[in-house]
Backbone bond lengths (Angstrom), bond angles and torsions (degrees), N, CA, C in turn:
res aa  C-N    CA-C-N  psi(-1)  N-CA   C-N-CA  omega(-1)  CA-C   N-CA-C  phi
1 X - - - 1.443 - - 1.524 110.05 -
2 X 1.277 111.35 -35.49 1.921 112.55 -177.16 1.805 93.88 -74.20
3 X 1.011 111.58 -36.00 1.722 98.83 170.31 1.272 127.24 -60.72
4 X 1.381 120.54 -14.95 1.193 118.01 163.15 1.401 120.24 -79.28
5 X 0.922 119.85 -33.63 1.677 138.01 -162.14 1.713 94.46 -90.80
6 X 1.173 120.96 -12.25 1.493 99.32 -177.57 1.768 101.58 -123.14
7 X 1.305 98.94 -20.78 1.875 98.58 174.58 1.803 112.94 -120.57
8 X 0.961 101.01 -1.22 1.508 111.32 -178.52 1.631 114.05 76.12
9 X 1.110 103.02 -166.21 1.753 120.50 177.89 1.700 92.00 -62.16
10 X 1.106 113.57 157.93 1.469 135.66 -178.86 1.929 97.94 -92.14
11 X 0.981 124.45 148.71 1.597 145.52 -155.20 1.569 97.52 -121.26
12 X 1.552 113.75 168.41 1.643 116.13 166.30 1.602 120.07 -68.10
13 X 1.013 86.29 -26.89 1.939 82.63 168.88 1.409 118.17 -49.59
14 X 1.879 102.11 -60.98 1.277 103.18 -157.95 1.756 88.17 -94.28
15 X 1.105 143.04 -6.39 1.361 120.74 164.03 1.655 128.14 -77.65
16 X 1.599 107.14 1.32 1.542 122.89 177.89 1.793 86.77 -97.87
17 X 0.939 100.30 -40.77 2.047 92.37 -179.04 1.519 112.90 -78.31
18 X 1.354 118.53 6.06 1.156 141.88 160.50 1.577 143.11 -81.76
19 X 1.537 98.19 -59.56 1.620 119.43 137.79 1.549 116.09 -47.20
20 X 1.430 118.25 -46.31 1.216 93.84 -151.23 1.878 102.14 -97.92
21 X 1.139 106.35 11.43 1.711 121.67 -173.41 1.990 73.71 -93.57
22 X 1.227 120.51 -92.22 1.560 112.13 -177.03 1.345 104.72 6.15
23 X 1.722 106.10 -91.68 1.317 119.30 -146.77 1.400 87.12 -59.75
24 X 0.904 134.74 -81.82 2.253 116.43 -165.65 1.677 109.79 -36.13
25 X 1.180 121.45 -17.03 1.723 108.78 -174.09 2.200 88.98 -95.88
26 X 1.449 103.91 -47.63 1.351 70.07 -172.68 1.795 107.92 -107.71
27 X 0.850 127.39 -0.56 1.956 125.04 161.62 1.640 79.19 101.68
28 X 1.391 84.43 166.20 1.663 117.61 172.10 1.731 110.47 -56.53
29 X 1.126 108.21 -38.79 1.616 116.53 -165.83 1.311 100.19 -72.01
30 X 1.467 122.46 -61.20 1.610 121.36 -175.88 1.182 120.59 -66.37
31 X 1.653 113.45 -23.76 1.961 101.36 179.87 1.191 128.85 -87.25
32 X 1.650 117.87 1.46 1.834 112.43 162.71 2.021 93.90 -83.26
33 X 1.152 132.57 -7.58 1.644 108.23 162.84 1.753 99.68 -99.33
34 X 1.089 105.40 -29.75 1.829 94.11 172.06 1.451 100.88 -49.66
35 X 1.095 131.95 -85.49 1.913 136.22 178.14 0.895 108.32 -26.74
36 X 1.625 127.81 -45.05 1.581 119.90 -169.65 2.142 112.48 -80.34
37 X 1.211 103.57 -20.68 1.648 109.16 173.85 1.353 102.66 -92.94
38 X 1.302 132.00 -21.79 1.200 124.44 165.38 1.699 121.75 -56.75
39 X 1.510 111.85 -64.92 1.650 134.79 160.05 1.820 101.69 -38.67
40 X 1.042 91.75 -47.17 2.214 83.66 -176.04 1.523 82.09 -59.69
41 X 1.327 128.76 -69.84 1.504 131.56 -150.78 1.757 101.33 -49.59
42 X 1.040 116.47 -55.02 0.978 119.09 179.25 2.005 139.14 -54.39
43 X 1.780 99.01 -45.64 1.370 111.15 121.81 1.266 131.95 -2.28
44 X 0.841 98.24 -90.01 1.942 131.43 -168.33 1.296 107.00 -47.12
45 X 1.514 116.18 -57.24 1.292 135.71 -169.50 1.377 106.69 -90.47
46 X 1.559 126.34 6.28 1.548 99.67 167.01 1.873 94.90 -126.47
47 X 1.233 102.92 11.42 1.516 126.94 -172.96 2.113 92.59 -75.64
48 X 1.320 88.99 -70.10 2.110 106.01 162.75 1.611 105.79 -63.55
49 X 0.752 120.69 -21.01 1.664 115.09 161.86 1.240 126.91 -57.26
50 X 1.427 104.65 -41.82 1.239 123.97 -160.80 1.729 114.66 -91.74
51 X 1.885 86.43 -34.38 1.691 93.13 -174.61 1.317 106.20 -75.36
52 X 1.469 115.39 -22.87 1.757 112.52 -167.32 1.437 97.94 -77.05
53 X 1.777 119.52 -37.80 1.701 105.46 -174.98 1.104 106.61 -67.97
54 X 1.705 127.46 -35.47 1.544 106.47 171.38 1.093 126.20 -43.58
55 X 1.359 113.01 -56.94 1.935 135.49 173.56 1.647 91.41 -30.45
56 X 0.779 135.07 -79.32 1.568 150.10 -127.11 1.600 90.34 -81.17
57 X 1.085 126.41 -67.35 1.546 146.05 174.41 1.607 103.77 -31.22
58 X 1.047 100.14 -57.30 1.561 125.39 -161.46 1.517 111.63 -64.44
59 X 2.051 106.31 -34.62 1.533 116.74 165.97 0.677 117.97 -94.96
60 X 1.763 132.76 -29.45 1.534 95.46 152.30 1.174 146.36 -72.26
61 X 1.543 118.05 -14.71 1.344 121.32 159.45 1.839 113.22 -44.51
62 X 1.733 119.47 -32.00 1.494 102.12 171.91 0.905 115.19 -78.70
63 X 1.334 122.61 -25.72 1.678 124.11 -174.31 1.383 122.16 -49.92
64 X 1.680 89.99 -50.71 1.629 113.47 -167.46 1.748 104.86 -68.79
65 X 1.633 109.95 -30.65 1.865 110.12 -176.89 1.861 92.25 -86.89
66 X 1.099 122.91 -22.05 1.433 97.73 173.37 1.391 110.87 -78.71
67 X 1.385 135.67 -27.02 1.066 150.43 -150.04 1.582 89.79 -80.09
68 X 1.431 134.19 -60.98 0.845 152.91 -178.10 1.776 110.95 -55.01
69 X 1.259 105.51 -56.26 1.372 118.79 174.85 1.782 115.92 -48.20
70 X 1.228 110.43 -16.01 1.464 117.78 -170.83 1.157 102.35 -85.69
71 X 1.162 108.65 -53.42 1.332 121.36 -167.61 1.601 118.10 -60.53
């Protein structure tokens, strides 16, 4: 996190010197399932993204009809 704050977001330069450090640590063969467990991960996590804003949405919608109901 202090690497961000003192050099910023990373640019196409250094994200091609990025890719291409990957592909030599894991070879051609392992990075179409590296990408593909990445994409599930990614999935997944906006999958629980999604259920908690329902969740959240969903209580205040009771809040707001009890809220109302009092009155």
């Amino acid at each position: 996190m202090l690497f961000i704050y003192l050099f910023g977001l990373p640019g196409g330069p250094e994200l091609l010197l990025i890719a291409f450090v990957v592909l030599l640590m894991f070879g051609g063969k392992k990075l179409p399932e590296l990408m593909k467990g990445l994409g599930k991960g990614i999935r997944e996590f906006n999958n629980a993204k999604a259920n908690i804003e329902t969740e959240v949405r969903d209580s205040m919608k009771e809040i707001d009809k009890k809220a109302k109901s009092e009155d």
